[in-house]
C-alpha positions as CSV (number, residue, x, y, z in Angstrom):
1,X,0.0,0.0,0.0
2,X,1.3,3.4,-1.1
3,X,1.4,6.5,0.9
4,X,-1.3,8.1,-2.3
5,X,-3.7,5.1,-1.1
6,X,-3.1,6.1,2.2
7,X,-4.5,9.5,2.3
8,X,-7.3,8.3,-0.8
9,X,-8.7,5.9,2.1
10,X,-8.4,8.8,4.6
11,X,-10.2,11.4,2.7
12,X,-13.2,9.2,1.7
13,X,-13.7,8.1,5.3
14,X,-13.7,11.3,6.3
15,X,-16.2,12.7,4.0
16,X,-18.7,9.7,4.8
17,X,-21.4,9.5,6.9
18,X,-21.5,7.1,10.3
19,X,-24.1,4.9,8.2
20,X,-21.8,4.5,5.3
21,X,-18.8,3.6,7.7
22,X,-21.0,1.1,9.0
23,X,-22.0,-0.5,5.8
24,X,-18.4,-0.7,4.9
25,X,-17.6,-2.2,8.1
26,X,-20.9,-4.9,7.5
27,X,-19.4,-5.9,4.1
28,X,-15.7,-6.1,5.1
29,X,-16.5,-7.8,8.3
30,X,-15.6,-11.5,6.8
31,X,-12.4,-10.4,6.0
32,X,-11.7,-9.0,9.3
33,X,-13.1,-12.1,10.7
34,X,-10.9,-14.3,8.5
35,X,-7.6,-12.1,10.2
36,X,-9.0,-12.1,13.4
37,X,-9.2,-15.7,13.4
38,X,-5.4,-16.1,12.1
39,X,-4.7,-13.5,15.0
40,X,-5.6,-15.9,17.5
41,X,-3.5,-18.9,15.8
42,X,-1.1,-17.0,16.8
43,X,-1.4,-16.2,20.2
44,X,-1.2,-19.1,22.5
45,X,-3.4,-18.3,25.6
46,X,-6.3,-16.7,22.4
47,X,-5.4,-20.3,20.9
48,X,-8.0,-22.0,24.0
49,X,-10.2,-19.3,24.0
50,X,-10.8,-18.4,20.1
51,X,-15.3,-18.3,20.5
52,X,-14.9,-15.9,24.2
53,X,-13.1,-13.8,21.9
54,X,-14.6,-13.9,19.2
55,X,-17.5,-12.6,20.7
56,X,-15.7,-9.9,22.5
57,X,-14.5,-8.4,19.5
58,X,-18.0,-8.6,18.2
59,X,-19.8,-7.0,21.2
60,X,-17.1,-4.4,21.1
61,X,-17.8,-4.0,17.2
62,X,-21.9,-3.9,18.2
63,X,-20.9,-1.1,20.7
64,X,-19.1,0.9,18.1
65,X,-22.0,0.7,15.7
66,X,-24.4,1.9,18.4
67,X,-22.2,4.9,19.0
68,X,-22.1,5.8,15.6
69,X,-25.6,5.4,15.3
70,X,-26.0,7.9,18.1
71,X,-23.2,10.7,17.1
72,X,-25.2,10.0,13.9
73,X,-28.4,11.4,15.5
74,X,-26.9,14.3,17.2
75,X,-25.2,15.6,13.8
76,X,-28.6,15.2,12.1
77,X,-30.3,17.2,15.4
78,X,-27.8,19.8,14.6
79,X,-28.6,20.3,11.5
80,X,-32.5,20.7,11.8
81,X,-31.5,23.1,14.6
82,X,-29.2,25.5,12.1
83,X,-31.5,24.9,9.1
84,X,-34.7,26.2,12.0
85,X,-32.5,28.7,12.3
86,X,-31.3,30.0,9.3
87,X,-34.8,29.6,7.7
88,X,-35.9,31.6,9.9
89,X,-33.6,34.2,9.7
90,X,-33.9,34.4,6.0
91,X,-37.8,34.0,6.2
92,X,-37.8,37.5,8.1
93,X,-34.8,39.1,6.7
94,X,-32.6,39.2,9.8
95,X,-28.8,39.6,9.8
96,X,-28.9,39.2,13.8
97,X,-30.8,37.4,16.2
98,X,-30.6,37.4,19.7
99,X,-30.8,34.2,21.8
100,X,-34.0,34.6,23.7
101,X,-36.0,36.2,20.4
102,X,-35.0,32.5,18.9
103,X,-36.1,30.9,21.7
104,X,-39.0,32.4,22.0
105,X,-40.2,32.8,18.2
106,X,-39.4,29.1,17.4
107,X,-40.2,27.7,20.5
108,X,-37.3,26.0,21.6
109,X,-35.7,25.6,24.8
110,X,-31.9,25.9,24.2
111,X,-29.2,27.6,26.6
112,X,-26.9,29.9,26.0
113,X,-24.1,26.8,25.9
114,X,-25.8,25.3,23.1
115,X,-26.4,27.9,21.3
116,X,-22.8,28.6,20.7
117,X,-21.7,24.9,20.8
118,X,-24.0,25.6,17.4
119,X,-22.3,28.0,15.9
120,X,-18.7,26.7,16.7
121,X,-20.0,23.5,15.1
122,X,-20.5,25.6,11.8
123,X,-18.6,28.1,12.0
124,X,-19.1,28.6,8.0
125,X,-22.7,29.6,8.2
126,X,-23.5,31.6,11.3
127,X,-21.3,33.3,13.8
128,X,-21.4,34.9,17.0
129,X,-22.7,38.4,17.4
130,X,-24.1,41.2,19.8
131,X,-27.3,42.5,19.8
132,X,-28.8,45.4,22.3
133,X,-31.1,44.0,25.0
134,X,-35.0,44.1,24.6
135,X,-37.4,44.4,28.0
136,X,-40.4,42.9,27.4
137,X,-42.3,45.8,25.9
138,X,-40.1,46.1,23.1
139,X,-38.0,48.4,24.7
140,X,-34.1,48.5,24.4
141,X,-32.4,48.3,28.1
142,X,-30.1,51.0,29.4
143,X,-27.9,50.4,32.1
144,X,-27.6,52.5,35.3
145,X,-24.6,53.8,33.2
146,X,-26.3,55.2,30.0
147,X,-25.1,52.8,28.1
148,X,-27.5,50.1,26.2
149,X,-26.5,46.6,27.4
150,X,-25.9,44.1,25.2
151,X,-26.6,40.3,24.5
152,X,-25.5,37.2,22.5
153,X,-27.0,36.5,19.5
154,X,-26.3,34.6,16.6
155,X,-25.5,36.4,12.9
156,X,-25.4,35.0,9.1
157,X,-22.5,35.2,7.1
158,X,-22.7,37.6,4.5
């Protein structure tokens, strides 16, 4: 194997999804089986217990699937969340949006944490901004200062 088939297998894995990493692990399996198995020829105390370990290495593989399955579902969660979001951002013609106006106006119930967990996941369609504070009235806040006071929001990328 070259160093060029190297970084070919590398950049497909990395472009695929968890599903499609776990069909190519479902229709290599026999093979890996097949080297597993000479594995265990080789070492002497695997050699007595070839089926105990079999079966390890085939929980462990179940295991793996089921946490792929579940990053799988968190990436796709993300991605309703942005495309909420950015619809309605677009929808209404924003550039900016505070926090607690997208809470509210899509009724979600996301924290502060989340919210920019979400934007440092994609970074390359919405970014962190500022936005002056609103009372409930409508009404921008001013601080015992003078000055407006500010609050995170989230803006597009223009």
């Amino acid at each position: 194997m070259k160093i060029r088939d190297i970084k070919t297998v590398y950049e497909i894995m990395k472009d695929s999804t968890h599903m499609q990493i776990i069909w190519i692990g479902f229709l290599v399996a026999p093979f890996v089986v097949g080297a597993w198995f000479d594995l265990f020829d080789r070492i002497p105390f695997l050699q007595k217990h070839k089926l105990f370990t079999l079966i390890a290495v085939l929980v462990a593989f179940l295991l793996m699937q089921i946490v792929a399955l579940v990053f799988d579902a968190r990436d796709k969660k993300k991605k309703l969340l942005l495309s909420k979001i950015v619809g309605y951002m677009a929808a209404n013609n924003y550039q900016i949006v505070r926090f607690s106006t997208l809470n509210e106006q899509l009724g979600l119930d996301i924290g502060e944490k989340d919210l920019i967990a979400l934007i440092n996941t994609f970074p390359d369609k919405i970014r962190l901004a500022q936005a002056r504070k609103k009372d409930k009235n409508g009404n921008y806040i001013v601080g015992p200062n003078g000055t407006e006071q500010m609050e995170n929001a989230i803006g597009t990328l223009a």
